[in-house]
C-alpha positions in Angstrom: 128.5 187.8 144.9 132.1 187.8 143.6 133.5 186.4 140.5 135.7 184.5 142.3 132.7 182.7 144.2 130.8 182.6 140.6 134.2 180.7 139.1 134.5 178.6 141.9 131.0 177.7 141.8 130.8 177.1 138.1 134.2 174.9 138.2 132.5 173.2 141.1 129.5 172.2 139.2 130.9 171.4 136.0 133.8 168.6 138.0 130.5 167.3 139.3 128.5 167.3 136.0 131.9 165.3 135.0 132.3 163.3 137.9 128.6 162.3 137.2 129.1 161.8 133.3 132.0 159.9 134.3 130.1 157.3 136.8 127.5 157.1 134.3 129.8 156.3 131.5 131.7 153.5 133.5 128.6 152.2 135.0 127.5 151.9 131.2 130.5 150.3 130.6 129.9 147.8 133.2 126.9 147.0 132.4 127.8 146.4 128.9 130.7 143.9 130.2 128.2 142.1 132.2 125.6 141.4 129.1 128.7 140.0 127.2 129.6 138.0 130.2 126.1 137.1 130.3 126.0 136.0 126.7 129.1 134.0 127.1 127.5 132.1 130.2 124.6 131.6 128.0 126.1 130.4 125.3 128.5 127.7 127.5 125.2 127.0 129.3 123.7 126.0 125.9 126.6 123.8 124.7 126.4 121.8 128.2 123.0 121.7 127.8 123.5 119.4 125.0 125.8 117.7 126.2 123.6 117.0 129.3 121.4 115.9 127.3 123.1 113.3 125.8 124.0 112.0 129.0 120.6 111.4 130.4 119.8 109.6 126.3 122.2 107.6 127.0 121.5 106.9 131.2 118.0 106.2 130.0 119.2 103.6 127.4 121.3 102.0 129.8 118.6 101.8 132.3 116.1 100.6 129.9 118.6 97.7 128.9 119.0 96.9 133.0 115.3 96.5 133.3 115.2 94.2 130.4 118.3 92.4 131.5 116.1 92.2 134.9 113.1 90.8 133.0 115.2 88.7 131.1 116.5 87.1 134.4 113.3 87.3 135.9 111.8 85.2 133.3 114.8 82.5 133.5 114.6 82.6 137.0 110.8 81.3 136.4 111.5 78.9 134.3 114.3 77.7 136.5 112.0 76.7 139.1 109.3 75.2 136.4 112.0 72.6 135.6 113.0 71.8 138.7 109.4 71.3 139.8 109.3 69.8 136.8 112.3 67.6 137.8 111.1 66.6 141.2 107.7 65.7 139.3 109.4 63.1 137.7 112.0 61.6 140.3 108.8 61.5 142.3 107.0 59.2 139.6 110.3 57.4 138.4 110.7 56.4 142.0 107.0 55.3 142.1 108.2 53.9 139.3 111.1 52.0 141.1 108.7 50.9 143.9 105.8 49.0 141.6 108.8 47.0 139.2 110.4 46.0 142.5 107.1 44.4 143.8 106.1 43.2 140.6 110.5 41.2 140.7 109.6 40.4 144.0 105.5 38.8 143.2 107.7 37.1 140.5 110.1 35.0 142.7 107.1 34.2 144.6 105.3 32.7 142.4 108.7 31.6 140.7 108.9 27.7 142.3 112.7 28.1 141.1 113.2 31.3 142.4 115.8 31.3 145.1 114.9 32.4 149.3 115.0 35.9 149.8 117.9 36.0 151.9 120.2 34.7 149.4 119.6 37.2 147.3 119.9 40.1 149.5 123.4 38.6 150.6 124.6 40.7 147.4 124.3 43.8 146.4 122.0 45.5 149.3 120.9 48.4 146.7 120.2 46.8 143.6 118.1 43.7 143.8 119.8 40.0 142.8 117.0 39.5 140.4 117.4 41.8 137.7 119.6 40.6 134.6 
C-alpha cells in the first residue's frame, strides 16, 4: 500500500472517529436539555398539582354544602306537608265543628216556643245563620 492510501485512510477514520465524537457529544447534549426540560415540566406539574388540589377542597366543600342545603330542603319540604295535613286535620274537625253548633242553634229554635219559622230566618243572610248574636 501507498502512503497516500495510508493518509487518506487515516484522515478518513479519524473525520469519522470525529463525526462520531461529535454525534455523541450533541446527542449528550440533547439529552441533557431534555432532563432540564423534563425537570421544568415536573416542577410546573407539581405547582398545578396543588393548585388542583385546592380545587377539588373546595368542589368537595361546595358539594357537601348542596347536599346539606338538599337535606335541609328535604326536611322542610316534610314538614311542609305535616302541617298541611295537619291543616286539613283541623278544617276537617272545625267544620265538624260548624256542623254539630248549627244543629244544636237549630234544636234550640225548635224547642224555642218564641223562636221565629225557619223561613224567616233564612230570608237573610243564606251563609251565616239568623240566629247567632
Amino acid at each position: 500500500m501507498s502512503t497516500t492510501i495510508v493518509i487518506v485512510i487515516i484522515v478518513v477514520a479519524i473525520v469519522v472517529i470525529l463525526l462520531a465524537a461529535g454525534v455523541w457529544v450533541m446527542m449528550r447534549k440533547q439529552r441533557e436539555h431534555r432532563r432540564f426540560e423534563a425537570e421544568g415540566i415536573r416542577d410546573r406539574a407539581a405547582e398545578r398539582e396543588f393548585e388542583v388540589g385546592e380545587q377539588k377542597a373546595r368542589a368537595d366543600e361546595i358539594a357537601a354544602k348542596s347536599r346539606a342545603a338538599q337535606a335541609e330542603s328535604e326536611a322542610k319540604a316534610a314538614q311542609a306537608e305535616q302541617l298541611t295535613q295537619q291543616a286539613q286535620m283541623r278544617r276537617s274537625e272545625a267544620a265538624d265543628a260548624r256542623t254539630e253548633v248549627d244543629k244544636e242553634w237549630e234544636r234550640a229554635d225548635k224547642v224555642d216556643p218564641d223562636s221565629k219559622p225557619a223561613r224567616t230566618q233564612q230570608e237573610g243572610d243564606a251563609d251565616q245563620p239568623s240566629h247567632r248574636l
